[in-house]
C-alpha positions in Angstrom: -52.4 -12.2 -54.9 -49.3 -10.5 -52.7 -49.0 -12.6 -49.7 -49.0 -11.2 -46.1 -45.6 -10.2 -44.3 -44.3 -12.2 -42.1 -43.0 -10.8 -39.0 -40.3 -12.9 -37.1 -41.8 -13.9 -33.4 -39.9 -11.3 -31.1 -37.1 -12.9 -29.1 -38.3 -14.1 -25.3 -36.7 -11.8 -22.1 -34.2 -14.0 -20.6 -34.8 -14.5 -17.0 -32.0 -14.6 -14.7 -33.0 -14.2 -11.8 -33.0 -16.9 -9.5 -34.9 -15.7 -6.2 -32.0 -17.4 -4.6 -32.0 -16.4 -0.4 -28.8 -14.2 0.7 -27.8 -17.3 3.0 -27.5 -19.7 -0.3 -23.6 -18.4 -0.1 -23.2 -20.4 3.2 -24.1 -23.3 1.6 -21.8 -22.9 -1.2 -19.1 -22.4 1.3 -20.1 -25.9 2.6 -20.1 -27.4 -0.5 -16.4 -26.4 -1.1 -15.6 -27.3 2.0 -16.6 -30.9 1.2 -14.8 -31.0 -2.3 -11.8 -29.6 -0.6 -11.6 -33.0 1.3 -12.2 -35.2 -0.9 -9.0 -36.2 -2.7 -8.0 -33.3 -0.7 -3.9 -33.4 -1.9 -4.8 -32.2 -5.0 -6.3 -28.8 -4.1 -4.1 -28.9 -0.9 -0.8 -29.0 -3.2 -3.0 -26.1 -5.6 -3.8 -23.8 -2.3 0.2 -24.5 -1.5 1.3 -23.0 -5.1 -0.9 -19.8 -4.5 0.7 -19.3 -1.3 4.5 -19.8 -2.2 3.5 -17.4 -5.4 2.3 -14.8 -3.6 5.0 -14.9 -0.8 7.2 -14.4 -3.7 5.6 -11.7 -5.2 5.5 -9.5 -2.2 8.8 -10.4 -0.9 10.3 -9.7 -4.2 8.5 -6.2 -4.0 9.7 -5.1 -0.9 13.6 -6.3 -1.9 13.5 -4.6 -4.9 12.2 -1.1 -3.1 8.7 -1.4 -5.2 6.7 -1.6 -1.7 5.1 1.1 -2.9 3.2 -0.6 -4.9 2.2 -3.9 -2.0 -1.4 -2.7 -1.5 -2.5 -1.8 -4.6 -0.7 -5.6 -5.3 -2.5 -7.5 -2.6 -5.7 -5.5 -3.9 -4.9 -6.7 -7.5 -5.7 -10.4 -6.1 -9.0 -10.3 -5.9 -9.2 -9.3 -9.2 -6.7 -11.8 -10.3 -8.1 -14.8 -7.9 -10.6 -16.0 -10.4 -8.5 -17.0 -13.0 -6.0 -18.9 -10.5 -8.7 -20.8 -9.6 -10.0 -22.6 -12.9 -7.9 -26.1 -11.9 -10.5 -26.1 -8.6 -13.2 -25.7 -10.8 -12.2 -28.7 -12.6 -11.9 -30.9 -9.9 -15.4 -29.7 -8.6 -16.4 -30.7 -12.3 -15.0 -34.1 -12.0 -16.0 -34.9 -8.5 -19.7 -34.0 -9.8 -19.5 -36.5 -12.7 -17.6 -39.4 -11.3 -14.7 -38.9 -12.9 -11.4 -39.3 -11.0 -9.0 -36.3 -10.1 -5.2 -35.7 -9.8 -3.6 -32.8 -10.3 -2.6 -33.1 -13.4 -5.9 -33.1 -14.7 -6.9 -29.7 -12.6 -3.6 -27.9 -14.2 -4.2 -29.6 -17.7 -7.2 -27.5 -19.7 -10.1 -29.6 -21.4 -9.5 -29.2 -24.8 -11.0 -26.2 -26.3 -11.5 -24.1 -23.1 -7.6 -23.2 -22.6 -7.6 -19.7 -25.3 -10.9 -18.5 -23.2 -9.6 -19.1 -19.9 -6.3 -17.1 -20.8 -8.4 -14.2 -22.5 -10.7 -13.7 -19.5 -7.1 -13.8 -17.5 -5.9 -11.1 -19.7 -8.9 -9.2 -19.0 -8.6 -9.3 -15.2 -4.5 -8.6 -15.4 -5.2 -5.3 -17.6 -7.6 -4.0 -14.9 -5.1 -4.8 -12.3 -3.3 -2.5 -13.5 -5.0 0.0 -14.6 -5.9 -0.1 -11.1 -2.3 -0.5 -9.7 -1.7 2.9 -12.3 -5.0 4.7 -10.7 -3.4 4.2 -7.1 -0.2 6.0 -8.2 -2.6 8.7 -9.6 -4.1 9.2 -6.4 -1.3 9.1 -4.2 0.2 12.0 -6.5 -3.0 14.0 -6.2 -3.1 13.5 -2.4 0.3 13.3 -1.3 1.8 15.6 -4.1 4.5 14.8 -7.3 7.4 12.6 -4.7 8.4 9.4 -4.2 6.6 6.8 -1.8 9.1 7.3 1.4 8.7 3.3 2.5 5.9 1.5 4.5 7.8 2.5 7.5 6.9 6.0 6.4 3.7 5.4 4.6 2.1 3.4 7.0 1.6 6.0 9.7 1.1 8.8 7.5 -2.1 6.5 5.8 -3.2 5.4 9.3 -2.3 8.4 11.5 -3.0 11.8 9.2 -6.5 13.3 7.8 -4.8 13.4 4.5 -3.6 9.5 4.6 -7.2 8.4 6.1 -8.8 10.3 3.0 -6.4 8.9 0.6 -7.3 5.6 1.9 -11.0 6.0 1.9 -10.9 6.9 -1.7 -8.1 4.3 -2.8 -10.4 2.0 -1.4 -13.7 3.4 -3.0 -11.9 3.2 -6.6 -10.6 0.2 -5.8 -14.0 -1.3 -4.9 -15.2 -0.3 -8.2 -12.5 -1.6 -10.4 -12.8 -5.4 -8.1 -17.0 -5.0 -8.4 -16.3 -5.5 -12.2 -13.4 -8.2 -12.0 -15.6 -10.1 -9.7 -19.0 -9.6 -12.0 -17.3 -10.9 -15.2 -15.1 -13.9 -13.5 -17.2 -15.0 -11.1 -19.4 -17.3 -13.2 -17.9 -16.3 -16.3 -14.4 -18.9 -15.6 -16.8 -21.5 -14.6 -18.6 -21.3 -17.6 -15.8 -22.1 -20.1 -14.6 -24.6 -18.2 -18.5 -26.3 -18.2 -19.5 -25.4 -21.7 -18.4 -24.7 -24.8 -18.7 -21.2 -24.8 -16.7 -18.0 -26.1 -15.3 -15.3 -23.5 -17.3 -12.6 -24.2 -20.2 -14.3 -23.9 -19.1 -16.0 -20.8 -18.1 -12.7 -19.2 -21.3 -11.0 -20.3 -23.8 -14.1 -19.0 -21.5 -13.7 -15.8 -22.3 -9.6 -15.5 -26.3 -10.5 -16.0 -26.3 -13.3 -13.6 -24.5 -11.4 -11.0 -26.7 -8.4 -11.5 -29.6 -10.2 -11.3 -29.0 -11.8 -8.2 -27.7 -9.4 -6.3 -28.5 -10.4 -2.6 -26.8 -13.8 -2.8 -23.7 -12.5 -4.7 -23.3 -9.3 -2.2 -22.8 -12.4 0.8 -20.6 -14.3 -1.6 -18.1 -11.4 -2.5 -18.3 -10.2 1.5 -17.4 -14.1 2.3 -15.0 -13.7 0.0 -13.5 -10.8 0.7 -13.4 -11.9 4.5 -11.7 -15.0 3.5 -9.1 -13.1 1.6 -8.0 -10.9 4.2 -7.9 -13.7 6.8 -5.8 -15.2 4.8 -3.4 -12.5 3.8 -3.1 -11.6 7.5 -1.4 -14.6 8.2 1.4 -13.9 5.6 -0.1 -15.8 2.7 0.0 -19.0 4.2 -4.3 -18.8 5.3 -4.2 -19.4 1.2 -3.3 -23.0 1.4 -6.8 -23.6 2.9 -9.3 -21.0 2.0 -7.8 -20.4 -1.9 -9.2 -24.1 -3.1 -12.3 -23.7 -0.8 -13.3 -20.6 -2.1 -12.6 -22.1 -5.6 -14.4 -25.3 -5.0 -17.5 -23.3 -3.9 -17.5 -20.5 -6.4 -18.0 -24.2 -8.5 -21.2 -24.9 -6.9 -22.3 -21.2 -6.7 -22.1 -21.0 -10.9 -24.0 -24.5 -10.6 -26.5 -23.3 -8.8 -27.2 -19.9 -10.7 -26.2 -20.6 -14.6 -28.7 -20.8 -17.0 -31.4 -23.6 -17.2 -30.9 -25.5 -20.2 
């Protein structure tokens, strides 16, 4: 007698959507603001490092004659921003399970996540620049085969010239594209290997599907964010000190609020 075939039961459709309000960002942005303050030194000294580092950065830029390459930079960081920010996801972590905080144990990586952290870094620095190569691209296109004349020089002719305002709109186009993706795949996907015990790839590609799927609430969060970001960088860096940890403790409770239900 031939026994029947057995067909395996067909996998379930993952539902990721959370039907989560646009305004849920604000109260992200609360909830950070509350971890921020309590033991606040630690993520005060963490906001401080940020600052100093990126101080450095662009002052050692323009001494070295590569301001050509400051905006595409401060663009780069909110690619980068992410990854800087795993320590504040730790704290967040702690704070939520009792556990005490210090520093150290926000720069220290719980055993096992460290590798993945690093690789989703690596990630995010190779499409900084791939972006920082695609703005030298375009300003060749635009501008012609010369070298950048100086932000003295640059400045007015992006601000004050058709050619410089199109440049600009389509730097900024391209460069909207390449931080849509960085933001997609760090968002929740840093969070994630600092929570669970979980591979990179499939962080970063839970991160994409959660962010797609929720598109209203993460279009406020990156606009907050973004906002945040150029407040701060108006005020030569130093806006970081504050608004670097209390955008990282609430991307924390936005990839609480959103990650999969076990």
């Amino acid at each position: 007698m031939r026994m029947p075939q057995t067909v395996p039961p067909l996998p379930k459709a993952v539902d990721r959507n959370r039907h989560m309000p646009a305004t849920r960002a604000f109260g992200w942005l609360a909830q950070g603001w509350r971890d921020l303050w309590t033991v606040p030194l630690p993520s005060l000294i963490y906001g401080a490092g940020v600052a100093a580092v990126s101080i450095i950065i662009v002052g050692g830029l323009c001494y070295f004659g590569y301001d050509y390459a400051l905006l595409p930079a401060l663009a780069g960081f909110f690619v980068v921003g992410p990854v800087l920010a795993a320590g504040l996801y730790e704290k967040s972590r702690r704070i939520e399970e009792g556990l005490p905080v210090s520093l150290a144990d926000m720069i220290r990586p719980k055993p096992g996540t460290g590798q993945h952290v690093l690789f989703v870094g690596a990630v995010l620095c190779g499409l900084m620049l791939l972006w920082m190569r695609a703005a030298v691209i375009l300003y060749a296109l635009f501008v012609g085969w010369q070298p950048f004349q100086g932000l003295a020089h640059g400045l007015p002719m992006l601000f004050g010239t058709p050619m410089g305002l199109t440049l600009l709109g389509v730097g900024t186009a391209v460069g909207a594209l390449f931080a849509a993706f960085a933001f997609a795949i760090s968002v929740f996907g840093v969070p994630m290997v600092v929570d669970r015990d979980v591979d990179a790839f499939t962080a970063m590609g839970t991160s994409i599907a959660l962010a797609w799927n929720n598109l209203p609430v993460m279009l406020t969060w990156g606009i907050i964010v973004l906002v945040l970001t150029a407040a701060s960088l108006v005020t030569g860096m130093l806006g970081f000190v504050i608004t670097f940890p209390l955008l990282g403790h609430a991307t924390w409770h936005a990839y609480q609020a959103i990650k999969d239900r076990d």
